[in-house]
mmCIF entry with sequence, helices, sheets and N, C-alpha, C, O atoms, coordinates in Angstrom:
data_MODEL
# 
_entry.id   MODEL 
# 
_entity.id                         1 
_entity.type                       polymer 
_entity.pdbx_number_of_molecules   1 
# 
_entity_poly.entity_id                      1 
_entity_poly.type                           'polypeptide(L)' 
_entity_poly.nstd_linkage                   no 
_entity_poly.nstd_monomer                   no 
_entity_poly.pdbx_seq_one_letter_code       
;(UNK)(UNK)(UNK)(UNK)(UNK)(UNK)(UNK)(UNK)(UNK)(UNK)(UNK)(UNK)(UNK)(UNK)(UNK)(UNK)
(UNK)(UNK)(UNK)(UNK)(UNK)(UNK)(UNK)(UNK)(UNK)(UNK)(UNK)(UNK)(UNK)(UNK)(UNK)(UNK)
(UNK)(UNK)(UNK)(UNK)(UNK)(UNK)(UNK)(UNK)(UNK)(UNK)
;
_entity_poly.pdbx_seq_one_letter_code_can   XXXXXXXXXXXXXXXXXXXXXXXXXXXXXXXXXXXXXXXXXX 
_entity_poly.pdbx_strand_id                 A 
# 
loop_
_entity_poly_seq.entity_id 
_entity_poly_seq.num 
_entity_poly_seq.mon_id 
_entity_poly_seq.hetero 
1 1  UNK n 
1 2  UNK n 
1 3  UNK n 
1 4  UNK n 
1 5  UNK n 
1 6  UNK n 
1 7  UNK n 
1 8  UNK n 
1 9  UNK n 
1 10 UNK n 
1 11 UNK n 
1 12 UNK n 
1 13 UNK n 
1 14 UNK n 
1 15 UNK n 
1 16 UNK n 
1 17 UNK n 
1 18 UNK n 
1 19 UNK n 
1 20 UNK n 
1 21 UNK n 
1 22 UNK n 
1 23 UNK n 
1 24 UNK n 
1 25 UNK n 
1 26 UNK n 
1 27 UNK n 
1 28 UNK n 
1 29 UNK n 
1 30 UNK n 
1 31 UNK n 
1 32 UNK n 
1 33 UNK n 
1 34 UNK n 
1 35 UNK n 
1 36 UNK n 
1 37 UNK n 
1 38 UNK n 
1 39 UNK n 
1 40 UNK n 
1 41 UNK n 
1 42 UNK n 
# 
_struct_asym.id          A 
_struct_asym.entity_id   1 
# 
loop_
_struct_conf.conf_type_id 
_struct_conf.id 
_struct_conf.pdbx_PDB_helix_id 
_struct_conf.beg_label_comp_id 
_struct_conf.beg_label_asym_id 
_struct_conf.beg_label_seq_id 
_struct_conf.pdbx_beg_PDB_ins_code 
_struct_conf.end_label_comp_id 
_struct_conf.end_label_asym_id 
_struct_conf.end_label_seq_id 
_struct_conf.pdbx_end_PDB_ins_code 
_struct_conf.beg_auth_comp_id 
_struct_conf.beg_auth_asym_id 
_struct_conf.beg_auth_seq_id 
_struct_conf.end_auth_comp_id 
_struct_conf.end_auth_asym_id 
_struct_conf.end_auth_seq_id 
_struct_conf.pdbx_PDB_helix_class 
_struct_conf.details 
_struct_conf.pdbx_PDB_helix_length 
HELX_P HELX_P1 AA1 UNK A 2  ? UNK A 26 ? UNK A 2  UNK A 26 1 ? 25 
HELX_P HELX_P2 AA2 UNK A 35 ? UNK A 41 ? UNK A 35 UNK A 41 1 ? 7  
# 
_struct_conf_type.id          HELX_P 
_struct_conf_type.criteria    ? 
_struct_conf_type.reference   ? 
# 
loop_
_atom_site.group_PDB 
_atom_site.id 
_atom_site.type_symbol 
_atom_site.label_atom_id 
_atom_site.label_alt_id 
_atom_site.label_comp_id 
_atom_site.label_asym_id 
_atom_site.label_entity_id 
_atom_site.label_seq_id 
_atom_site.pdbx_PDB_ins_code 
_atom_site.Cartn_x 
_atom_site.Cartn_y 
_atom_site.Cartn_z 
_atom_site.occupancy 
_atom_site.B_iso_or_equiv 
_atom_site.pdbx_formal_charge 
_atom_site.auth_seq_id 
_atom_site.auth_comp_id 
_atom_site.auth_asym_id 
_atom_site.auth_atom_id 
_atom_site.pdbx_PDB_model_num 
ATOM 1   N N  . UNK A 1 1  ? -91.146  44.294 15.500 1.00 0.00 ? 1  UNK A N  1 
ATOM 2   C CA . UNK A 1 1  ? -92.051  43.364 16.171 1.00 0.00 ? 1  UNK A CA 1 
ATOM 3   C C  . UNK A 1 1  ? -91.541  43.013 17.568 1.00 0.00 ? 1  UNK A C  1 
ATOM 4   O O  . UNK A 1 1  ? -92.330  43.043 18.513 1.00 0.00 ? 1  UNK A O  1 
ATOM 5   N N  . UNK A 1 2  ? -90.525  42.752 17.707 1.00 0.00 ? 2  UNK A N  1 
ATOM 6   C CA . UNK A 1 2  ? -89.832  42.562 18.860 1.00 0.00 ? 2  UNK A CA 1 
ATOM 7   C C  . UNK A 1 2  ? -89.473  43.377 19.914 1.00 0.00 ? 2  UNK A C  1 
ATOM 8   O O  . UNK A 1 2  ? -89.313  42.928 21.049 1.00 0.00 ? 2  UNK A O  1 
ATOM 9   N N  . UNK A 1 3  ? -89.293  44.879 19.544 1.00 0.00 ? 3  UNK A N  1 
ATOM 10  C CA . UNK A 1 3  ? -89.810  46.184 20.013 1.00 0.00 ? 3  UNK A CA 1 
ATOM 11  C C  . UNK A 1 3  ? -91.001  46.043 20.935 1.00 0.00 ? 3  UNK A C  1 
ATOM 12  O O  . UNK A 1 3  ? -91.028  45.870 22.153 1.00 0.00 ? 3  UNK A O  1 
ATOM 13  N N  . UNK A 1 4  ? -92.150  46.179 19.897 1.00 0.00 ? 4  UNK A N  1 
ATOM 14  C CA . UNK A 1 4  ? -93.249  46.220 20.224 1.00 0.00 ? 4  UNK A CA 1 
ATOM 15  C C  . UNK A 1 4  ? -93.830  45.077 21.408 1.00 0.00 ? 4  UNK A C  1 
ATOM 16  O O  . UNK A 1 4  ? -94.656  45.339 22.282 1.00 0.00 ? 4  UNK A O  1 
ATOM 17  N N  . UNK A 1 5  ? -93.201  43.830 21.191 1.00 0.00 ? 5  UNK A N  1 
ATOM 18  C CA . UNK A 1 5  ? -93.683  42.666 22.601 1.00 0.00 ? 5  UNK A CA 1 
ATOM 19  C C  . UNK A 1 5  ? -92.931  43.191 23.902 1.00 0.00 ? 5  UNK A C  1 
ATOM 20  O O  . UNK A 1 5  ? -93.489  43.265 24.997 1.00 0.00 ? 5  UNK A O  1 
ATOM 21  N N  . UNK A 1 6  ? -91.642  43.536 23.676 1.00 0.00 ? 6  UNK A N  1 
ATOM 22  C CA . UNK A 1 6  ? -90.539  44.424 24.772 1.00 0.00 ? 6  UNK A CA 1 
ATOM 23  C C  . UNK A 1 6  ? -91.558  45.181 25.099 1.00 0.00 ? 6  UNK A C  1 
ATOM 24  O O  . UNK A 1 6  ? -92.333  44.800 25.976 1.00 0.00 ? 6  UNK A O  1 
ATOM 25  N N  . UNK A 1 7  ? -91.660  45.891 24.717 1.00 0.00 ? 7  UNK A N  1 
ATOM 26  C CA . UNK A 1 7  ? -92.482  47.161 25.753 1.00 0.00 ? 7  UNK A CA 1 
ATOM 27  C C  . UNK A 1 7  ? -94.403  47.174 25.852 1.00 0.00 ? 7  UNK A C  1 
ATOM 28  O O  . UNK A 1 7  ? -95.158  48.004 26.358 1.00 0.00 ? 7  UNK A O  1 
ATOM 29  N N  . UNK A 1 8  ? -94.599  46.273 25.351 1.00 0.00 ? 8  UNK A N  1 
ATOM 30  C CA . UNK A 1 8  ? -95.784  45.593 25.934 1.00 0.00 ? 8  UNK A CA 1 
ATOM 31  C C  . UNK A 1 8  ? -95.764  44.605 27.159 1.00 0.00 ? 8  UNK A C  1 
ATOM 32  O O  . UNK A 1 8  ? -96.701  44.748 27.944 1.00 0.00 ? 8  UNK A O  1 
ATOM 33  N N  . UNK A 1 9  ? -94.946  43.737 27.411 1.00 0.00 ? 9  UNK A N  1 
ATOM 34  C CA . UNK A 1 9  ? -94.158  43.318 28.657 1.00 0.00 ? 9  UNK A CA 1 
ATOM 35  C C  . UNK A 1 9  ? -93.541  44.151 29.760 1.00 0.00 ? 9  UNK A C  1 
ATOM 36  O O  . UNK A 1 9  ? -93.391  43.829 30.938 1.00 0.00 ? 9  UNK A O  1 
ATOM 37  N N  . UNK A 1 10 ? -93.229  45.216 29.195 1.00 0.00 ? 10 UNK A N  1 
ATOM 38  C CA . UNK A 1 10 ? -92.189  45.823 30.038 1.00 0.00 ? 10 UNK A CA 1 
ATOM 39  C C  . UNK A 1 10 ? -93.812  46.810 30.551 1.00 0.00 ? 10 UNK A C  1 
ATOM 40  O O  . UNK A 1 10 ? -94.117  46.802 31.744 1.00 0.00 ? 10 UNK A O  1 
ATOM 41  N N  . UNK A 1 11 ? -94.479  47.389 29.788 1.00 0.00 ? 11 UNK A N  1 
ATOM 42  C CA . UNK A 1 11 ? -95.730  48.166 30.327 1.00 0.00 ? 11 UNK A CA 1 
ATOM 43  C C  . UNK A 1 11 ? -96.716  47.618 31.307 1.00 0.00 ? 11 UNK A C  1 
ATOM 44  O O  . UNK A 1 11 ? -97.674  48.243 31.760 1.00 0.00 ? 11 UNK A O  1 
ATOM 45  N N  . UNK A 1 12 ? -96.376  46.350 31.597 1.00 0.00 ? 12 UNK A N  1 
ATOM 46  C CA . UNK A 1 12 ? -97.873  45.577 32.075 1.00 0.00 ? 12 UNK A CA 1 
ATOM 47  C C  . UNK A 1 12 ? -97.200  45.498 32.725 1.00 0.00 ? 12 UNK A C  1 
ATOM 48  O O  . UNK A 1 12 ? -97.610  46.169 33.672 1.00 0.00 ? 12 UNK A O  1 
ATOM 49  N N  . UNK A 1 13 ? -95.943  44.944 33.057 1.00 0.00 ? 13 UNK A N  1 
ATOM 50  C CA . UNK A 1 13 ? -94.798  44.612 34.420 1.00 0.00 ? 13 UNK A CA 1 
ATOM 51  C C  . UNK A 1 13 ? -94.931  45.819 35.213 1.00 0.00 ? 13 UNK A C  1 
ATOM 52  O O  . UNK A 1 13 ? -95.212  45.695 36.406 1.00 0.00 ? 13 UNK A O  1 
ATOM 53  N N  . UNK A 1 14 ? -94.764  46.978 34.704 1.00 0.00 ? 14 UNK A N  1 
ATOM 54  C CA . UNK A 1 14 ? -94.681  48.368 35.696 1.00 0.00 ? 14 UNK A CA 1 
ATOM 55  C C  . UNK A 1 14 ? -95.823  48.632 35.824 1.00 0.00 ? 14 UNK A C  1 
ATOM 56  O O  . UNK A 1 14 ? -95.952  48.569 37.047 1.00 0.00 ? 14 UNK A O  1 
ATOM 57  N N  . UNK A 1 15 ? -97.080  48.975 35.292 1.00 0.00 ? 15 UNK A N  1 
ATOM 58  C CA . UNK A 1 15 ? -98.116  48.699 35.759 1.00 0.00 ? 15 UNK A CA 1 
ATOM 59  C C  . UNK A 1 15 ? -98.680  48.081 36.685 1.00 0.00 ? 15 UNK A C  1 
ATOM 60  O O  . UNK A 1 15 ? -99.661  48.574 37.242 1.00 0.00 ? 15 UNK A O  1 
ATOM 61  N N  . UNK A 1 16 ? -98.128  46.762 37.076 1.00 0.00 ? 16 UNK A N  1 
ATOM 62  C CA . UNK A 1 16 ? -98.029  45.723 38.370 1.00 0.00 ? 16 UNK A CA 1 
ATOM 63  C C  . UNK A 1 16 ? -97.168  46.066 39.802 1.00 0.00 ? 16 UNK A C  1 
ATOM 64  O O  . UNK A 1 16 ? -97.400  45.953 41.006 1.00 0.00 ? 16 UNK A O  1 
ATOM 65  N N  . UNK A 1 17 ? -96.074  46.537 38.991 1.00 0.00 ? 17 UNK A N  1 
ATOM 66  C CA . UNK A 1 17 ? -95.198  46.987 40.353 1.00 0.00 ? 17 UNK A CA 1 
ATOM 67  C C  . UNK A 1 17 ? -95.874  48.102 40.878 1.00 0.00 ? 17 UNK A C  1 
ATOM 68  O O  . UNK A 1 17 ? -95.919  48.144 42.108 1.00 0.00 ? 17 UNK A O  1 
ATOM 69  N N  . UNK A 1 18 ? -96.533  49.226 40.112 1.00 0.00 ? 18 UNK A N  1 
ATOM 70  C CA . UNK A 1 18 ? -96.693  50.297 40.748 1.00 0.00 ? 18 UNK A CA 1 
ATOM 71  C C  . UNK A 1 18 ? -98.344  50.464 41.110 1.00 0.00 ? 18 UNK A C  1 
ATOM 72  O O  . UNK A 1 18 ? -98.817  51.536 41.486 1.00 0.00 ? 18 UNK A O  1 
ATOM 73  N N  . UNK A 1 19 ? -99.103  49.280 40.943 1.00 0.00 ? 19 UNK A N  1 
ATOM 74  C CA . UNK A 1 19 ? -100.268 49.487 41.237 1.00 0.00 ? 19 UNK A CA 1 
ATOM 75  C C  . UNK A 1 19 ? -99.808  48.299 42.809 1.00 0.00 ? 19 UNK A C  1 
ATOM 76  O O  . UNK A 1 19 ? -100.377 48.513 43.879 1.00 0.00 ? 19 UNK A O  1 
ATOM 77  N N  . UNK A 1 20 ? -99.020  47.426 42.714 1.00 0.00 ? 20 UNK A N  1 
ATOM 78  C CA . UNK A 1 20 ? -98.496  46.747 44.188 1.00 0.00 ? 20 UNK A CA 1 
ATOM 79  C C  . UNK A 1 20 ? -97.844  47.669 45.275 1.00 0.00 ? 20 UNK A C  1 
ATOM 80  O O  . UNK A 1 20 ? -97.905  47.300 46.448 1.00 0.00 ? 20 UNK A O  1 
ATOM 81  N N  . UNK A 1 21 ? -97.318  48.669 45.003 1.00 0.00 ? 21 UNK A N  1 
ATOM 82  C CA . UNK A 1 21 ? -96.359  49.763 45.502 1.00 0.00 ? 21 UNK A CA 1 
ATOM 83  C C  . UNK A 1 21 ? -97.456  50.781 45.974 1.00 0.00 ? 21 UNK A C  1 
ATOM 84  O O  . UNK A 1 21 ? -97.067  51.370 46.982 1.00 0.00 ? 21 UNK A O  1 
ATOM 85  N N  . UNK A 1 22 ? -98.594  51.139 45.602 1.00 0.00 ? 22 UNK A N  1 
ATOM 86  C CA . UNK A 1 22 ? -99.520  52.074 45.900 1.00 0.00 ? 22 UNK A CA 1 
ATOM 87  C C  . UNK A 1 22 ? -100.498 51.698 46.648 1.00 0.00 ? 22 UNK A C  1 
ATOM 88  O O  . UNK A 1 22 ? -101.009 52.428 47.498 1.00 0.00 ? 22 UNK A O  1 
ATOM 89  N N  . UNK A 1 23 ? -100.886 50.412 46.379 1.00 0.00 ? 23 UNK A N  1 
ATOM 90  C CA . UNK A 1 23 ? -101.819 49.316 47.607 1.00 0.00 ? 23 UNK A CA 1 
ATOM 91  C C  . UNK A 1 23 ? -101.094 49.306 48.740 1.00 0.00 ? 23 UNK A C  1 
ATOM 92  O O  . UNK A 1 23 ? -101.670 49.507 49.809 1.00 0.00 ? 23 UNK A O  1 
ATOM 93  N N  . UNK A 1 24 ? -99.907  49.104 48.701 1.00 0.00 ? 24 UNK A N  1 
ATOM 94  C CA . UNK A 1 24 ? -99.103  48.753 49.911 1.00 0.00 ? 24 UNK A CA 1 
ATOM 95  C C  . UNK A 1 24 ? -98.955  50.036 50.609 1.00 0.00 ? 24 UNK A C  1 
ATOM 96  O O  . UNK A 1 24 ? -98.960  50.159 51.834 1.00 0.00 ? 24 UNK A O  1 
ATOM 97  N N  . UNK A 1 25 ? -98.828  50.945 49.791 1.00 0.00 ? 25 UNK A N  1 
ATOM 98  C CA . UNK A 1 25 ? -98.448  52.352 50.750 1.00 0.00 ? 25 UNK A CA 1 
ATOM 99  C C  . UNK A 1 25 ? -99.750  52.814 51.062 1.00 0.00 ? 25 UNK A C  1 
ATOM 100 O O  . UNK A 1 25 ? -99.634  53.505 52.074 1.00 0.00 ? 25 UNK A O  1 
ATOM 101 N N  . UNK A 1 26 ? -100.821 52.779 50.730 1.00 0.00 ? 26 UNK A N  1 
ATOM 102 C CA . UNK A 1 26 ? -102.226 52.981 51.224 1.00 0.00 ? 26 UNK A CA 1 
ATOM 103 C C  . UNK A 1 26 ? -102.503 51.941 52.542 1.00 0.00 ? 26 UNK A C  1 
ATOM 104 O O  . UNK A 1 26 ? -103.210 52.278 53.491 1.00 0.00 ? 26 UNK A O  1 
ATOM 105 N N  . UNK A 1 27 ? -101.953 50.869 52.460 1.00 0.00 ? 27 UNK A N  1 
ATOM 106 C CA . UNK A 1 27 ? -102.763 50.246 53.185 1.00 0.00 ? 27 UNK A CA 1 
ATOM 107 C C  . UNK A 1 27 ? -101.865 49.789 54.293 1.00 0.00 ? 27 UNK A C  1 
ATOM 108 O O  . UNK A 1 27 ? -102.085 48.772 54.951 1.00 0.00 ? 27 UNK A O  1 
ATOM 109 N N  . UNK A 1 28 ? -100.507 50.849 54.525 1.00 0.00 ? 28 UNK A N  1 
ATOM 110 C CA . UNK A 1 28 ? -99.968  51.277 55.844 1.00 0.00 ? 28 UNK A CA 1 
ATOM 111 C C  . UNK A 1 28 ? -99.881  52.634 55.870 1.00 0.00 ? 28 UNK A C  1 
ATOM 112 O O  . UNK A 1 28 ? -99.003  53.294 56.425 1.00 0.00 ? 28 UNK A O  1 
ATOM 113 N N  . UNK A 1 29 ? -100.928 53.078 55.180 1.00 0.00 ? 29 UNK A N  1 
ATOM 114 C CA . UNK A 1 29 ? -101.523 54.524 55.933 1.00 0.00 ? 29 UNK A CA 1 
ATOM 115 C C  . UNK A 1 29 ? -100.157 55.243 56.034 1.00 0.00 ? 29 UNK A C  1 
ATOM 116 O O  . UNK A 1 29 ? -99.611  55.538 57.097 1.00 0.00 ? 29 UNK A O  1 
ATOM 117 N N  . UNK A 1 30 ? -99.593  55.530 54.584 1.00 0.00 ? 30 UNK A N  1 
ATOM 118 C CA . UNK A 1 30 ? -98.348  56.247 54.324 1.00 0.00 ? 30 UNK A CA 1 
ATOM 119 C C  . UNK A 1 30 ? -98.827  57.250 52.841 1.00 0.00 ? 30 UNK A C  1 
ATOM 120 O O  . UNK A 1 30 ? -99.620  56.764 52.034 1.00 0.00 ? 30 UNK A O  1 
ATOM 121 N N  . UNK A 1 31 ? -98.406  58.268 52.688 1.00 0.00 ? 31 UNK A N  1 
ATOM 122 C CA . UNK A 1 31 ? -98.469  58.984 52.225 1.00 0.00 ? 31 UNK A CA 1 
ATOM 123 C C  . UNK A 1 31 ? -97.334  58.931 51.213 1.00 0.00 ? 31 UNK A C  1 
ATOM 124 O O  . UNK A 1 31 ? -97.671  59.796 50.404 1.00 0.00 ? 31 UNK A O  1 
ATOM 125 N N  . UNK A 1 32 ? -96.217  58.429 50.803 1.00 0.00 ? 32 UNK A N  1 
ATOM 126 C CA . UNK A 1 32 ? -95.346  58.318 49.868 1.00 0.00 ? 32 UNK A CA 1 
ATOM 127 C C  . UNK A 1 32 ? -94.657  56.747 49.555 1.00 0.00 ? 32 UNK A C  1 
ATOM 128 O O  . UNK A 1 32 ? -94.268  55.828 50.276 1.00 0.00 ? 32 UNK A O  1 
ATOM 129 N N  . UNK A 1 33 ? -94.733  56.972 48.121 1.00 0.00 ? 33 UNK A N  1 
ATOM 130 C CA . UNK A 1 33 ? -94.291  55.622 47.984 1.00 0.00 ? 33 UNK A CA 1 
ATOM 131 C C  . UNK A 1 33 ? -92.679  55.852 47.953 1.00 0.00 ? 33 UNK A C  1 
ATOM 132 O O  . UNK A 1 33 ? -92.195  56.891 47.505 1.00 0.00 ? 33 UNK A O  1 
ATOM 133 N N  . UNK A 1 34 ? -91.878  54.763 48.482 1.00 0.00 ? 34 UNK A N  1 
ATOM 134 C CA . UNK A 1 34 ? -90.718  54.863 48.623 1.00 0.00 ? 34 UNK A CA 1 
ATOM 135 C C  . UNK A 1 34 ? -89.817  53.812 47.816 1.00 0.00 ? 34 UNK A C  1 
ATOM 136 O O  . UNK A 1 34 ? -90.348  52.828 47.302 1.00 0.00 ? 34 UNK A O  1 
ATOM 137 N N  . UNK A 1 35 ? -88.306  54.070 47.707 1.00 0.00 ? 35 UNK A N  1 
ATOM 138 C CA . UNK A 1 35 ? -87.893  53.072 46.812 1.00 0.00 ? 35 UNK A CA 1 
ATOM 139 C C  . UNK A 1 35 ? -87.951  51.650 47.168 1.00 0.00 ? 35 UNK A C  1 
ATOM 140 O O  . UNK A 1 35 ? -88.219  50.691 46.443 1.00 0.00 ? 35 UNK A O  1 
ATOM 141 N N  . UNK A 1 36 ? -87.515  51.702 48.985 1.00 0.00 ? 36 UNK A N  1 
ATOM 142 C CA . UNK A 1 36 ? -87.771  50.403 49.331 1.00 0.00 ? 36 UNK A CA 1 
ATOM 143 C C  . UNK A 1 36 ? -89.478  49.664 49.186 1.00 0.00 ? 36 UNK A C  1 
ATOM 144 O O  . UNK A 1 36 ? -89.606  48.459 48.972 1.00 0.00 ? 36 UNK A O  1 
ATOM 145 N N  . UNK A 1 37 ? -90.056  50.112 49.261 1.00 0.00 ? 37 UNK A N  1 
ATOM 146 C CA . UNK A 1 37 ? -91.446  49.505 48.803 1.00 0.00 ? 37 UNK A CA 1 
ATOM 147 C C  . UNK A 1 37 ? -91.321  48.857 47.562 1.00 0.00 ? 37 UNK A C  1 
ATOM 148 O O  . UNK A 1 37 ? -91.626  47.665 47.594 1.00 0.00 ? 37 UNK A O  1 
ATOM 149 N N  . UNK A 1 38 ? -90.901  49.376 46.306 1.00 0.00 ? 38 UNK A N  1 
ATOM 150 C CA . UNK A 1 38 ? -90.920  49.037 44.976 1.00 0.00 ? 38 UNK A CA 1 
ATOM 151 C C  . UNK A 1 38 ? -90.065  48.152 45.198 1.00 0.00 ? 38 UNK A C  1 
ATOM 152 O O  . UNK A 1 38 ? -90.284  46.988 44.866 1.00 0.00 ? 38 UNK A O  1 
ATOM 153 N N  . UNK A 1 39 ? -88.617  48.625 45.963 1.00 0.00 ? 39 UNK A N  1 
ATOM 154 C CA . UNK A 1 39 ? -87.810  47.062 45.561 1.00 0.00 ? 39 UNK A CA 1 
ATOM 155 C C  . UNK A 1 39 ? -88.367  45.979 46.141 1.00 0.00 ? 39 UNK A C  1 
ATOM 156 O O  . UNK A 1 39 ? -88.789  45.129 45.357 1.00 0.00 ? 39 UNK A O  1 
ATOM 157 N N  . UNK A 1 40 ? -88.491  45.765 47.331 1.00 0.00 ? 40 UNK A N  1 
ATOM 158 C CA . UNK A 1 40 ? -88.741  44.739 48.104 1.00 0.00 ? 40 UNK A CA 1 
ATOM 159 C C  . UNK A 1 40 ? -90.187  44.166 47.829 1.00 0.00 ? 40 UNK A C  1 
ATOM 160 O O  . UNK A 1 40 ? -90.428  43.110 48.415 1.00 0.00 ? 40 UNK A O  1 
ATOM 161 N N  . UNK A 1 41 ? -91.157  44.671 47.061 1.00 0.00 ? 41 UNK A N  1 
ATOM 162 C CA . UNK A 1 41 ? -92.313  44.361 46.776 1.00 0.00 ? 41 UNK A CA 1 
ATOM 163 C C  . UNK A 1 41 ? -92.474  42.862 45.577 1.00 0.00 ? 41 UNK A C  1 
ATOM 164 O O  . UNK A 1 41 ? -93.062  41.870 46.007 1.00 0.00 ? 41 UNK A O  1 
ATOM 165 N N  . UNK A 1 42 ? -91.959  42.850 44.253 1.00 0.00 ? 42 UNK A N  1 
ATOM 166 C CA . UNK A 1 42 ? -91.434  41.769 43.300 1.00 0.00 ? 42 UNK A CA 1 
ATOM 167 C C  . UNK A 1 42 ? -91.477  40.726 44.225 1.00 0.00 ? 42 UNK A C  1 
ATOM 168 O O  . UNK A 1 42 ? -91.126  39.593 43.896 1.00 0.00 ? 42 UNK A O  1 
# 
């Protein structure tokens, strides 16, 4: 059970980072997402 909330949390969290990480790199008209984007994005 505790499994299962872990990575239901952990799926919706990365889901967030990487749909924030792909807006952001679209919308400075960049073609790759980079690590600094993901970190500095949170």
């Amino acid at each position: 059970l505790i499994y299962e909330e872990t990575r239901g949390v952990l799926k919706v969290f990365l889901e967030n980072v990487i749909r924030d990480a792909v807006t952001h790199t679209e919308h400075t008209k960049r073609k790759t997402v980079t690590a600094t984007v993901v970190f500095y994005l949170p």
